[in-house]
C-alpha positions as CSV (number, residue, x, y, z in Angstrom):
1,X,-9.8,47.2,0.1
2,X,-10.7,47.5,-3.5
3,X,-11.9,43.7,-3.7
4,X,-14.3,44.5,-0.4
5,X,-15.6,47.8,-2.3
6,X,-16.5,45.8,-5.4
7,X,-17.9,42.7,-3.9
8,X,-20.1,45.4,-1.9
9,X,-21.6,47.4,-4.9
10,X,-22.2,43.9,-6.8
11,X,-24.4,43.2,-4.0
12,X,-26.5,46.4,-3.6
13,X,-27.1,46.2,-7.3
14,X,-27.4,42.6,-8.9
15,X,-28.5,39.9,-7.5
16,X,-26.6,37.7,-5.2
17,X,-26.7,35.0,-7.5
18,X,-24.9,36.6,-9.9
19,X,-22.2,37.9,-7.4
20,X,-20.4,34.0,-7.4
21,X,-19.1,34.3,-9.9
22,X,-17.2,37.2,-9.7
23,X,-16.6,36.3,-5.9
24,X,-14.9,32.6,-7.2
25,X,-12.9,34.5,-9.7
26,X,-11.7,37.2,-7.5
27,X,-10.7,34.7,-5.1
28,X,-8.1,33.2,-7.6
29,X,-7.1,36.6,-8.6
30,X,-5.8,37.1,-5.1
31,X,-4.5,34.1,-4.7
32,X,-6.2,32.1,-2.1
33,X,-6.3,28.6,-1.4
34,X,-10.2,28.2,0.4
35,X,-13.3,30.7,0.9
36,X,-15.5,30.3,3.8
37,X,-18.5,31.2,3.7
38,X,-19.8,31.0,7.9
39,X,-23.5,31.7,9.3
40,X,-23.4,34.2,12.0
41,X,-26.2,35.6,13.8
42,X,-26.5,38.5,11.8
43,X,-26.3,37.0,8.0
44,X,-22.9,35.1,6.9
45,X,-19.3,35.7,6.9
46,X,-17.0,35.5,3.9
47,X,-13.5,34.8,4.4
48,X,-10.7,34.3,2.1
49,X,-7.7,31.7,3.0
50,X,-4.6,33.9,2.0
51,X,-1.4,32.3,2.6
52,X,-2.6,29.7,5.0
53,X,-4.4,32.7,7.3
54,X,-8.1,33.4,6.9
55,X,-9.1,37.1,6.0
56,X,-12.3,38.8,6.1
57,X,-13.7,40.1,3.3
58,X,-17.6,40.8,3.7
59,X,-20.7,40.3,5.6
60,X,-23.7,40.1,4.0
61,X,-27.2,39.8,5.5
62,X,-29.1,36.6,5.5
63,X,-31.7,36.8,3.0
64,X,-28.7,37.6,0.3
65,X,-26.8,34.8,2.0
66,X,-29.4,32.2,1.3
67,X,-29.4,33.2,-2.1
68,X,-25.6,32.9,-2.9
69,X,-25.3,29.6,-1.2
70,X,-27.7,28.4,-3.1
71,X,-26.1,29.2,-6.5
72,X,-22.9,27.8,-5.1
73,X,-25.0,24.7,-4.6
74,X,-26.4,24.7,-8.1
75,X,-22.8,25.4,-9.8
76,X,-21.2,22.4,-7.7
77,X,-23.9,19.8,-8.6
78,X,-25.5,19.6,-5.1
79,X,-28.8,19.1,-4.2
80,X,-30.6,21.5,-3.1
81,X,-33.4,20.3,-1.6
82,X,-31.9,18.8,1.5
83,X,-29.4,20.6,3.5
84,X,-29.3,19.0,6.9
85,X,-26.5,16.2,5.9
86,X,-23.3,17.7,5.1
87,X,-22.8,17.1,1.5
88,X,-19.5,17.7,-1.2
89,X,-19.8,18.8,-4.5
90,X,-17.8,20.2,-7.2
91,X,-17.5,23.1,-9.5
92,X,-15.7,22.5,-12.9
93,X,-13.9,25.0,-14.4
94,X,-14.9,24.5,-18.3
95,X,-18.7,24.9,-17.0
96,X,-18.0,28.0,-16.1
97,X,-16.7,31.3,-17.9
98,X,-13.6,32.9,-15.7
99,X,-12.5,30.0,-13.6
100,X,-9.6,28.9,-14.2
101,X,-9.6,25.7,-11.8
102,X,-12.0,23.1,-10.6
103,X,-13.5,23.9,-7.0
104,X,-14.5,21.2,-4.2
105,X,-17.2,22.6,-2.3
106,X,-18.0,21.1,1.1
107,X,-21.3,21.8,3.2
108,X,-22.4,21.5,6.8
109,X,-25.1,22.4,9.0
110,X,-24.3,24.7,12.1
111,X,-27.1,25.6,15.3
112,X,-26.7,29.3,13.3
113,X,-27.2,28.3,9.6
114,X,-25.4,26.6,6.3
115,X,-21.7,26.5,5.6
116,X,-20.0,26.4,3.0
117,X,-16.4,25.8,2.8
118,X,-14.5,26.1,-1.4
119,X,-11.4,24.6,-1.8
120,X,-9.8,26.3,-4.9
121,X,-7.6,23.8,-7.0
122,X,-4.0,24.1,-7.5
123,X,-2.7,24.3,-10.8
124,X,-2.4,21.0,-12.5
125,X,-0.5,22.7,-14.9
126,X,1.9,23.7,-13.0
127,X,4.3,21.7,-11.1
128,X,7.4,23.7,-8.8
129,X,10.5,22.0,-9.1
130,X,12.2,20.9,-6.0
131,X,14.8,24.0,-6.5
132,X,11.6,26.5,-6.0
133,X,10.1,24.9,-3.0
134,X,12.8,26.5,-0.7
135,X,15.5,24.1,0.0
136,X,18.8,25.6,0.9
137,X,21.9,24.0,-1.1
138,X,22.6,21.7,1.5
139,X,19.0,20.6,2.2
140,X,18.2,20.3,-1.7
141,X,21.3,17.5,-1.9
142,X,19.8,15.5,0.9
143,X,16.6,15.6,-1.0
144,X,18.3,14.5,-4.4
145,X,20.4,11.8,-2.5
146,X,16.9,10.7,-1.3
147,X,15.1,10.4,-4.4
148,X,18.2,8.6,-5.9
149,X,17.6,5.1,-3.6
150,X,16.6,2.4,-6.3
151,X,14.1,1.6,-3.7
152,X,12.3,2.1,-0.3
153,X,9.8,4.1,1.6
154,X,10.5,7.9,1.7
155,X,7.9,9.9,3.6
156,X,7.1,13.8,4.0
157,X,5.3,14.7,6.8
158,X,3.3,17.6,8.7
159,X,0.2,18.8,9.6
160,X,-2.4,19.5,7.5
161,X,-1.6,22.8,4.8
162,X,1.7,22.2,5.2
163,X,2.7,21.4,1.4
164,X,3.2,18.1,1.6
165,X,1.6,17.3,-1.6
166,X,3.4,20.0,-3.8
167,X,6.6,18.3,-2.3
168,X,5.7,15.1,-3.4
169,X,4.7,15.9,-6.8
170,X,7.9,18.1,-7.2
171,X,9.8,14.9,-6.4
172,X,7.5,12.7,-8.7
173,X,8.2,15.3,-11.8
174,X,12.1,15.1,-10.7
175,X,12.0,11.1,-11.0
176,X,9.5,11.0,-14.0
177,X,11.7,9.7,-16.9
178,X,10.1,7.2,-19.6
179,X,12.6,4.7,-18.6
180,X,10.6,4.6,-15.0
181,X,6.5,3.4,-14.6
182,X,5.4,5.6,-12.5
183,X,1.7,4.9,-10.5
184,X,0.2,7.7,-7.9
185,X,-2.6,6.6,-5.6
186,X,-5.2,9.6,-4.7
187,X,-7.6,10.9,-3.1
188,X,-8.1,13.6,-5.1
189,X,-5.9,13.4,-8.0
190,X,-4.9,17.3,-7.3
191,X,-2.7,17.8,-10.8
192,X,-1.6,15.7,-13.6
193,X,1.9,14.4,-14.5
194,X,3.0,13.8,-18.2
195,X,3.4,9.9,-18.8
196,X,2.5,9.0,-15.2
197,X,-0.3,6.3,-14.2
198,X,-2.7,8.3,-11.7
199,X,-5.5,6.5,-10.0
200,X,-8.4,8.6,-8.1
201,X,-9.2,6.7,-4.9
202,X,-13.4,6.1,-5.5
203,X,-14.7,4.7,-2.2
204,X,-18.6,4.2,-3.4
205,X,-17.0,1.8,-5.8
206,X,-14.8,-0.1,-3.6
207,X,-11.7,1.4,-5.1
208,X,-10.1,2.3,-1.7
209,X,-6.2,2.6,-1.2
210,X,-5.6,-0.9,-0.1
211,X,-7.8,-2.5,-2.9
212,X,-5.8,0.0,-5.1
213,X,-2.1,-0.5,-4.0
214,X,-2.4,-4.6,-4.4
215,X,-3.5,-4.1,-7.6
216,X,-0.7,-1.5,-8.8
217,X,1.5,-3.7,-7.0
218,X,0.8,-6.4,-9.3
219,X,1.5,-4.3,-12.5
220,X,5.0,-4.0,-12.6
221,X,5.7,-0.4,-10.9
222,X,9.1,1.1,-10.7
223,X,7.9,4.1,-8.8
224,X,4.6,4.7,-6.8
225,X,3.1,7.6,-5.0
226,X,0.2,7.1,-2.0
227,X,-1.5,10.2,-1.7
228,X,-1.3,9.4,2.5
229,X,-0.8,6.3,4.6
230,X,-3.9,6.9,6.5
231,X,-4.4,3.2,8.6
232,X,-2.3,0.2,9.5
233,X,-3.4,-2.0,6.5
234,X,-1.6,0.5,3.8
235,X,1.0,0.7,6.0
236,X,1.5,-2.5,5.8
237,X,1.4,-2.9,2.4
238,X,3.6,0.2,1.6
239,X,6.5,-1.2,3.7
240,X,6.2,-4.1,2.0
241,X,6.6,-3.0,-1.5
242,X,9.1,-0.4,0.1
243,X,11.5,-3.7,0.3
244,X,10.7,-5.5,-2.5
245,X,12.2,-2.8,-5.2
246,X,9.7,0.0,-5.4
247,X,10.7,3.8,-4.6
248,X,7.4,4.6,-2.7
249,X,6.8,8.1,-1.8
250,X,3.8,9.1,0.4
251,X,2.5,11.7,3.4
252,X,1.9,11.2,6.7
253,X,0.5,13.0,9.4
254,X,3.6,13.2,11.6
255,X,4.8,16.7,13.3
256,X,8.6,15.8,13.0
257,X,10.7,13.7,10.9
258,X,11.9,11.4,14.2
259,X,8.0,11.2,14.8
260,X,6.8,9.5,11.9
261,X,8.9,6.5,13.3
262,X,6.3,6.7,15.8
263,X,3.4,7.0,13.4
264,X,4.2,3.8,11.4
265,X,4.6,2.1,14.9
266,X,1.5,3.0,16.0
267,X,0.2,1.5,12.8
268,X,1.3,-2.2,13.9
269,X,5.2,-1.9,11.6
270,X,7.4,-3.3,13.5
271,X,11.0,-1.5,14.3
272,X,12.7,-4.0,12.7
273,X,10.9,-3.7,9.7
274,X,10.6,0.4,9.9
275,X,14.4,0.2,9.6
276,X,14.4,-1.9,6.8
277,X,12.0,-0.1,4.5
278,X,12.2,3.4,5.7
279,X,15.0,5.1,3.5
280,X,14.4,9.3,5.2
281,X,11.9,11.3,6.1
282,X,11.3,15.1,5.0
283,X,9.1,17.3,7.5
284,X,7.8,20.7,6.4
285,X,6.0,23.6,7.7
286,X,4.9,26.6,5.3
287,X,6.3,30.2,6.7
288,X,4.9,33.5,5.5
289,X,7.2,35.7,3.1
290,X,7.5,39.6,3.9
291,X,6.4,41.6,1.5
292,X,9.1,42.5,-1.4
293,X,7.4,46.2,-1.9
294,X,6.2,46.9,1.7
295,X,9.3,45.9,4.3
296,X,11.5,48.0,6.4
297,X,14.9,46.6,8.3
298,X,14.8,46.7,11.9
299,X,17.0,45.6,14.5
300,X,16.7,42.2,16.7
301,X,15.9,43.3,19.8
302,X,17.0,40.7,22.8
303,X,13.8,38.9,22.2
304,X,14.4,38.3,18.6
305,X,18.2,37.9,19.0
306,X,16.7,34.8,22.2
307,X,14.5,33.5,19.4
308,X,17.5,33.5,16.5
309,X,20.4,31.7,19.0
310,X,22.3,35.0,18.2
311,X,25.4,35.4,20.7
312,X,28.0,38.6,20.5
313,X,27.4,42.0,20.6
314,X,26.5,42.9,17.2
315,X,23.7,43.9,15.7
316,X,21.7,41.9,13.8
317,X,19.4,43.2,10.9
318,X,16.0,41.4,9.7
319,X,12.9,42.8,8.0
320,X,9.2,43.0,9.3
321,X,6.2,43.6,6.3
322,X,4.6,47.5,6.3
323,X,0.5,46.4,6.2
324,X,-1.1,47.8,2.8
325,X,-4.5,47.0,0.9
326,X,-1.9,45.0,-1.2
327,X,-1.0,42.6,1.3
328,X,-4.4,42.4,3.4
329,X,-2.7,44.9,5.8
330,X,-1.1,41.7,7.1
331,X,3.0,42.8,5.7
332,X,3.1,39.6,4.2
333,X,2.9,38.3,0.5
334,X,3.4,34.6,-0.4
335,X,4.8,31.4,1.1
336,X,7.4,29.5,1.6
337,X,8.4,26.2,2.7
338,X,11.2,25.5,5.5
339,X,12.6,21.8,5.9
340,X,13.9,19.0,8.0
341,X,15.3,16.5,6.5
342,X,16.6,13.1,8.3
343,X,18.4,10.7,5.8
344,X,18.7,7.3,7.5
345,X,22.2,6.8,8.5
346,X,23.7,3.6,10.5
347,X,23.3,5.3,13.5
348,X,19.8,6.3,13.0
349,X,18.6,2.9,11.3
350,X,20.0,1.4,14.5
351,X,17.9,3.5,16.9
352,X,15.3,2.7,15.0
353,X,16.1,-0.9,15.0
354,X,16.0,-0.9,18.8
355,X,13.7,0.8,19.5
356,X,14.4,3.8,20.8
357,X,11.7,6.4,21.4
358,X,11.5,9.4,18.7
359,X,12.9,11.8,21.1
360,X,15.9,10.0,20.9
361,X,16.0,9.2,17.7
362,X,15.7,13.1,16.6
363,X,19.1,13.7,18.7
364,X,20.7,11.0,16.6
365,X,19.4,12.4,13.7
366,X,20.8,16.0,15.0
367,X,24.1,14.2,16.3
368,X,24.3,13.4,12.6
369,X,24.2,16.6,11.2
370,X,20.3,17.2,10.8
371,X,19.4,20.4,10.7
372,X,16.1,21.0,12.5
373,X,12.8,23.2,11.6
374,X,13.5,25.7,13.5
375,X,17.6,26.6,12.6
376,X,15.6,26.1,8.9
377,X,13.0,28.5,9.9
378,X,16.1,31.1,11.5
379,X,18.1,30.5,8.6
380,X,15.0,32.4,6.8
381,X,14.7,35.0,8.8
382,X,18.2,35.9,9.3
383,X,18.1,35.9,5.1
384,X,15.2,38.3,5.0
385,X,12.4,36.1,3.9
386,X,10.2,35.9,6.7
387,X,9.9,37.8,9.8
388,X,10.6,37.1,13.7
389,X,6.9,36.2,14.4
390,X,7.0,33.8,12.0
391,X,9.6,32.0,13.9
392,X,7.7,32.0,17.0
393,X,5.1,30.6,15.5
394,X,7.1,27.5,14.0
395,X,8.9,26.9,17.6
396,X,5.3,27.1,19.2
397,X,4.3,24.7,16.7
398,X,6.8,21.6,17.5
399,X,7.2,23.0,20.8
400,X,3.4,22.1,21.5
401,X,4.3,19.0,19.5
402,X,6.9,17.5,21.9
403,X,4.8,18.1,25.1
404,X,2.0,16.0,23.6
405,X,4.3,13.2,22.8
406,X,6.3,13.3,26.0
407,X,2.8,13.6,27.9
408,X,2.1,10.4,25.8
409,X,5.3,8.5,26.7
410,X,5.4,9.2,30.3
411,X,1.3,7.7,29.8
């Protein structure tokens, strides 16, 4: 590839050094998300996160290695000096000429050498609207009918890369009006929104998310964002203000809507109270696009046509990505996101009030007209956006999901 020729002549000719630049900005250029830089026995990897899969650009030998990371070091404000704790840092982009975002930069000692792990900034700038995340019609009026409850707890939930926050902040720029005080709680403060209150969590101060939400909650908030409910106490507090006349919105760790029920029990909420509070949850996995400029149209095979819930004997047509330097010879180019969204009807706010596991609750949800991840994820593939194998991968996902819960039940 042209980026892996031009990283490679830097190298033989400059100083590694002065190659990280040029590596940090290339790295936005193509449009990836992390760079890893990984020790191996023979000098250190560097690989590029491109749409949520990890592709190798370069090895380079040791000696250069030590150099590089070292620079990344300096540019991030770490010390140098002692390398055998891991240690953050952070590269700004106004201290440097070419980058157009901040970079977190995360270290760690391995039995083969340093790491380095970047994480390159989103946009602050720019905020997708809820109609570009990839909601179909019927999915995006669930989401509106969501964000339209005067109050309660709305959650989105996946695993981690999942776009959970870009949802969020698409709904926060959909209810930011200046008849509306609206406070975000994070941990980092990823990107800023016009007229909104955003407070950076700062643990070495004492300013954690509890110590921060009982505050906010004392200041008159129409609207507030937690940037995750990670333990029982916020939790706790976030169900409370979810009943008292705030619209909270916040992520969880949860691999299905039905299953954050689970999560905020496990947290010490009550079912009573979950059903109270809880107003619908959105859950989310990122799928792979097919290339626009490198895609042929094939025909499901029996396989595929399994995989889609296709019946009859007609054909069906989808697409699969050509590989090309363009794409990282992978025949894919962007992302997007595929939904499930359960709105809490009677008959789910009564499972939930009872008690009912979230196995069950999901088929109420279902039974009520919820359409699932994976008819989202075949609605996208029978629409040409993203391939058969991406499919797979989503029912893998949540099919791998269910067995540990089930395991965990019948425990």
């Amino acid at each position: 590839m042209a980026l892996v020729a031009e990283l490679e002549e830097l190298l033989s000719v400059v100083e590694p050094a002065s190659v990280a630049n040029v590596l940090l900005q290339r790295a936005f250029a193509h449009g990836a998300t992390d760079i890893h830089l990984d020790p191996t026995n023979l000098g250190t990897r560097i690989r590029f996160r491109v749409d949520g899969v990890l592709q190798d650009i370069l090895p380079i030998a040791a000696e250069k290695a030590v150099v590089l990371i070292s620079r990344i070091r300096v540019m991030a404000g770490m010390d140098i000096t002692d390398r055998r704790l891991p240690r953050d840092g952070a590269i700004p982009a106004e201290a440097f000429l070419g980058l157009p975002r901040d970079i977190r930069v995360g270290s760690s000692l391995t039995v083969k050498g340093e790491r380095l792990v970047l994480r390159l900034m989103p946009d602050s700038d720019k905020l997708s609207s809820l109609a570009q995340l990839g909601f179909y019609d019927d999915q995006f009026a669930a989401a509106r009918r969501l964000l339209a409850a005067p109050y309660g707890l709305m959650l989105v939930v996946g695993p981690v890369g999942s776009g959970k926050s870009t949802t969020v902040y698409s709904m926060l720029s959909e209810l930011n009006s200046p008849e509306k005080r609206v406070v975000t709680i994070e941990d980092p403060v990823e990107r800023r929104i016009a007229g909104a209150n955003q407070i950076q969590i700062d643990n070495k101060t004492g300013l954690n998310f509890v110590t921060a939400l009982r505050g906010t909650l004392r200041q008159d908030p129409d609207i507030l964002a937690i940037g995750e409910i990670r333990d029982a106490e916020t939790a706790q507090i976030a169900c409370r203000a979810a009943t008292s006349g705030v619209l909270v919105l916040s992520t969880l760790h949860a691999n299905s809507t039905a299953g954050a029920v689970d999560v905020l029990r496990g947290f010490g909420i009550s079912s009573p109270a979950i059903a109270d509070c809880l107003r619908g949850v959105i859950s989310q996995r990122l799928v792979r696009k097919v290339c626009e400029t490198s895609r042929e149209n094939i025909i499901a095979n029996e396989t595929a046509r399994r995989l889609l819930g296709v019946k009859g004997p007609e054909p069906v047509e989808i697409v699969k990505g050509i590989p090309t330097d363009m794409n990282f010879r992978t025949g894919y180019s962007g992302r997007t996101a595929v939904f499930e969204i359960m709105e809490l009807t009677d008959a789910i706010q009564d499972a939930i009030h009872e008690g009912e596991p979230s196995y069950r609750i999901r088929q109420v949800a279902i039974n009520d007209g919820m359409v699932s991840l994976e008819d989202s994820t075949r609605r996208k593939v029978l629409d040409k956006v993203t391939s058969i194998t991406e499919l797979e991968r989503v029912i893998s996902d949540t099919d791998r999901a269910r067995s540990v819960r089930d395991a965990a039940v019948e425990a």
